[in-house]
C-alpha positions in Angstrom: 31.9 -186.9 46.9 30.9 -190.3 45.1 27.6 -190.9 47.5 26.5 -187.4 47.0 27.2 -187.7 43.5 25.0 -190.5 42.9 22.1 -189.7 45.0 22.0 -186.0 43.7 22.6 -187.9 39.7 19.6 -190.2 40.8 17.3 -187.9 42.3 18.1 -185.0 40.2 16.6 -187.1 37.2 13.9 -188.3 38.9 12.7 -185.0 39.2 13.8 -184.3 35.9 11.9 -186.8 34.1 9.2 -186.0 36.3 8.9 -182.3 35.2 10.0 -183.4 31.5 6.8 -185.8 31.8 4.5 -182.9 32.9 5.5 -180.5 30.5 5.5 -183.1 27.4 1.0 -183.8 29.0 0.8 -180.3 29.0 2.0 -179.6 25.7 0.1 -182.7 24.0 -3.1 -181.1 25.6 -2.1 -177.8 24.4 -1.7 -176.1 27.4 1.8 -174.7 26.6 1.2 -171.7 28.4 0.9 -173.6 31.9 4.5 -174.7 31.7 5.0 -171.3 33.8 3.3 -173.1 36.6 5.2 -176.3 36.5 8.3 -174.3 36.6 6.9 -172.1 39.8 6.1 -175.2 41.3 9.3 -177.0 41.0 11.2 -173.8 42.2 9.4 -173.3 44.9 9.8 -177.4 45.7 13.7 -176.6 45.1 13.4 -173.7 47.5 11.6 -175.6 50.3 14.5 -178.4 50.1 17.5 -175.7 50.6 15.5 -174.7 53.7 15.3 -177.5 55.1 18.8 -178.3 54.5 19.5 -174.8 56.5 17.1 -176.1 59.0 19.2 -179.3 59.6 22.4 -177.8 59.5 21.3 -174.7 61.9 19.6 -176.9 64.0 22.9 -179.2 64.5 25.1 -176.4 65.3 23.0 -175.4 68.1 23.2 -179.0 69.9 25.2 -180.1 72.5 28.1 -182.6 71.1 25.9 -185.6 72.8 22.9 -184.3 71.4 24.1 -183.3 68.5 25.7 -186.7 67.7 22.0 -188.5 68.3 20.9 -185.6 66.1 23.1 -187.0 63.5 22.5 -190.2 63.9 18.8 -190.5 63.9 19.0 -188.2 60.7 21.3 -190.5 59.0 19.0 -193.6 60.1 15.6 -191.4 58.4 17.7 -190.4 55.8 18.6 -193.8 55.0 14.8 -195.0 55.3 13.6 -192.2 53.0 16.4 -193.6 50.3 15.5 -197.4 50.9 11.7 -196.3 50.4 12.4 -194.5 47.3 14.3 -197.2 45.7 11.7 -199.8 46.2 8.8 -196.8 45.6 10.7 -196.2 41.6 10.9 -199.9 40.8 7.0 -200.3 41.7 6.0 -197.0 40.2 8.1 -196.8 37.3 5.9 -198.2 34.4 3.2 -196.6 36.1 4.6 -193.0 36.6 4.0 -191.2 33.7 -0.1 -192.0 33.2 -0.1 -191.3 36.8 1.0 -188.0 36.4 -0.6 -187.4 33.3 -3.9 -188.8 34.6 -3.2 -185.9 37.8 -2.5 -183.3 35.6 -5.3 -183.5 33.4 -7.4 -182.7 36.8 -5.9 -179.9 37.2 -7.0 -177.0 35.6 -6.5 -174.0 38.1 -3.3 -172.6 38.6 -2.6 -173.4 42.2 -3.9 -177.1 41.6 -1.2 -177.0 38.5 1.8 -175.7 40.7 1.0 -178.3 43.7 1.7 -181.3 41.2 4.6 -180.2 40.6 5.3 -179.1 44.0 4.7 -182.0 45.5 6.4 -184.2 42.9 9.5 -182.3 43.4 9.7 -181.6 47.0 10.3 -186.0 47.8 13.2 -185.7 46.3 14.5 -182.4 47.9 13.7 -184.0 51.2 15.2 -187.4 50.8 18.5 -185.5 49.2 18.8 -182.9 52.3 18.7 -185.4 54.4 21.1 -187.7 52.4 23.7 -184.9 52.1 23.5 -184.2 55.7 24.4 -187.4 56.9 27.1 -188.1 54.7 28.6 -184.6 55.5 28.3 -185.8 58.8 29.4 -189.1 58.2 32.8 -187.5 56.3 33.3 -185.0 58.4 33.5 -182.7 55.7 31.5 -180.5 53.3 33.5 -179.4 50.3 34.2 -182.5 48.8 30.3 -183.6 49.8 29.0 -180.3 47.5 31.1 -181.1 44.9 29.7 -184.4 44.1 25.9 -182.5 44.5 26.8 -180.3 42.3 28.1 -182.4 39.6 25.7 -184.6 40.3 22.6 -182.2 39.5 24.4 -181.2 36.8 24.8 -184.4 34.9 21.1 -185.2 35.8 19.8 -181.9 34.7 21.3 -182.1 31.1 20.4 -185.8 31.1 16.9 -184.6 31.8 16.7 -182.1 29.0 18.1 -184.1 26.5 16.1 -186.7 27.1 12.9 -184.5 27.4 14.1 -183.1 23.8 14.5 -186.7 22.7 18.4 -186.0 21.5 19.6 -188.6 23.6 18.2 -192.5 24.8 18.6 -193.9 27.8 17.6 -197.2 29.7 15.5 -195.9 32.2 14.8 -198.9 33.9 18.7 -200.1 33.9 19.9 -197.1 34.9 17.2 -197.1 38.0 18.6 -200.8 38.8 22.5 -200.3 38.4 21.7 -197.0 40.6 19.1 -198.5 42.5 22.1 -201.1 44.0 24.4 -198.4 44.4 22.5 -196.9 46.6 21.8 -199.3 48.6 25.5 -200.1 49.4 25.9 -195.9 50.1 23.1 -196.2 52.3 24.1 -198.9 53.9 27.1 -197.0 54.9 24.9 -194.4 55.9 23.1 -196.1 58.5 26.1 -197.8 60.3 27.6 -193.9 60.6 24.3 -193.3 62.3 24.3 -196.5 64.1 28.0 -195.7 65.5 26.8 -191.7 66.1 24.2 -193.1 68.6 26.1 -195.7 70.3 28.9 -192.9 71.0 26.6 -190.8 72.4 24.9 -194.1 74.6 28.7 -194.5 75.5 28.4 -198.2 74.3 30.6 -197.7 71.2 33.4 -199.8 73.0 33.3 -203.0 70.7 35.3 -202.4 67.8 36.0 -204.6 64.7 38.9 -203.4 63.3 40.6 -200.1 63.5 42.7 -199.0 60.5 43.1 -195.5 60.8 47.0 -195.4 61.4 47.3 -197.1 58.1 44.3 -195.1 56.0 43.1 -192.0 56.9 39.4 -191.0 56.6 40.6 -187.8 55.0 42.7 -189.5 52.9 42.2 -190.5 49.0 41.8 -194.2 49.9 39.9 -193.5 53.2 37.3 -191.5 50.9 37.2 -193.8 48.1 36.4 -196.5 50.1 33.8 -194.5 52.0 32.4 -193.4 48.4 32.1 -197.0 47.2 31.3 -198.7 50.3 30.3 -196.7 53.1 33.0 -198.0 54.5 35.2 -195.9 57.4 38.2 -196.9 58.5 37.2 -197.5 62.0 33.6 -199.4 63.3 32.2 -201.2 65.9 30.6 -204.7 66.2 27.3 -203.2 65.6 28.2 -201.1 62.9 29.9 -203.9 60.8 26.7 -206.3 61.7 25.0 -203.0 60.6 25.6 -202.6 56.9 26.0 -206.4 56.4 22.5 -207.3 57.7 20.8 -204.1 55.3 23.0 -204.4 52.5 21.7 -208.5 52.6 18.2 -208.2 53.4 17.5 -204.5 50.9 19.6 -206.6 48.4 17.9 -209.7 48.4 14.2 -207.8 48.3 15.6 -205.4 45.3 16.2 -208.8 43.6 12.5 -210.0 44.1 10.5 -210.2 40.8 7.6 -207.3 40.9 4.7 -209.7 41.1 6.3 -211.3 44.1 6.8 -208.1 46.1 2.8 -207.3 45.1 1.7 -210.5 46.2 3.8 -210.3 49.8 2.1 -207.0 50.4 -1.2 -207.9 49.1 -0.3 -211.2 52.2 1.1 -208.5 54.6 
């Protein structure tokens, strides 16, 4: 419940903000009546998402349980690239975002032009959270506690989004994008040693295990999912998975921590 929470809290006002910032070009160029179009394009972004989220979860249930468990586990390990990507993408693009958009928008004058911005400015962030959701579903075992913490989640960011777009309410954007920004990471990381641990099973080279605590805490339990919530943590893992989440949490971590002009530089290098 906790990961989804957060990654549906963060992504939900990303897209938020995003549609607040076209609609608040739009009305300072008065073109008021085009807010239709943003609104068509972000449903229809919103629509595309739930399908794919049906695709992934009708696709799964049609697998073998080998295949199905590399199905899982290659998901989780995209899922978790699309999230790192998107964490180092915001703190790049975030000073930037809102002439960027702007500076789109203002080329786009017909209607179809007008709904693909916000089409495609929505639909990243469907995509990265249906993939998110289905691994940690995966990862849990579980899906009602999972679509309680979406739903919560776009909830909070929704009214977030409005009252900020309304300017009733402040809010650090850049601290908020850090603070979540490291939460994420540690979710993620999580994330990826599930899908690490889903592959090897299916290799049959899981065998290697760290430490095995289930007797004492349950996965299902309160603890078992608080410390999956907060850590990404399961009860049980392997070598591999342990060495897993260590090795991302250090290395995603440590470039987060980088000052901007020093990332630009190493990929100006690279």
């Amino acid at each position: 419940m906790i990961s989804t929470l957060m990654i549906a809290l963060r992504e939900g006002l990303e897209a938020s903000l995003i549609i607040g910032i076209l609609l608040s070009a739009l009305n300072k160029s008065g073109r008021r009546v085009d807010f239709s179009k943003i609104f068509l394009g972000a449903g229809l972004a919103i629509l595309a998402s739930l399908a794919f989220a049906g695709l992934l979860t009708s696709t799964s249930l049609t697998l073998s349980d080998k295949a199905e468990e590399l199905f899982a586990g290659t998901t989780s390990i995209i899922a978790v690239a699309l999230v790192t990507w998107m964490v180092f993408w915001m703190k790049r693009t975030a000073r930037t975002m809102r002439s960027d958009l702007s500076a789109k928008l203002t080329l786009a004058i017909s209607t179809p032009a007008l709904v693909a911005v916000a089409f495609f400015a929505v639909i990243r962030e469907g995509i990265e959270t249906s993939l998110f959701v289905f691994a940690t579903t995966k990862s849990i075992n579980s899906t009602v506690a999972p679509t309680l913490g979406l739903l919560i989640g776009f909830a909070i960011a929704i009214a977030l989004g409005v009252a900020i777009y309304r300017q009733s309410f402040k809010l650090d954007i850049a601290k908020f994008f850090n603070i979540t920004s490291i939460a994420l990471v540690i979710i993620a990381a999580g994330v990826l040693a599930y899908g690490v641990g889903d592959i090897e099973e299916a290799l049959g080279g899981a065998t290697s295990g760290a430490f095995d605590f289930t007797a004492q805490l349950a996965a299902d339990s309160i603890g078992g999912h608080l410390i999956a919530g907060f850590l990404g943590l399961t009860p049980s893992m392997t070598w591999l998975q342990v060495v897993t989440w260590l090795a991302y949490i250090a290395v995603t971590l440590t470039l987060l921590r980088q000052p901007k002009r020093t990332q630009e530089r190493a990929h100006l290098v690279a």
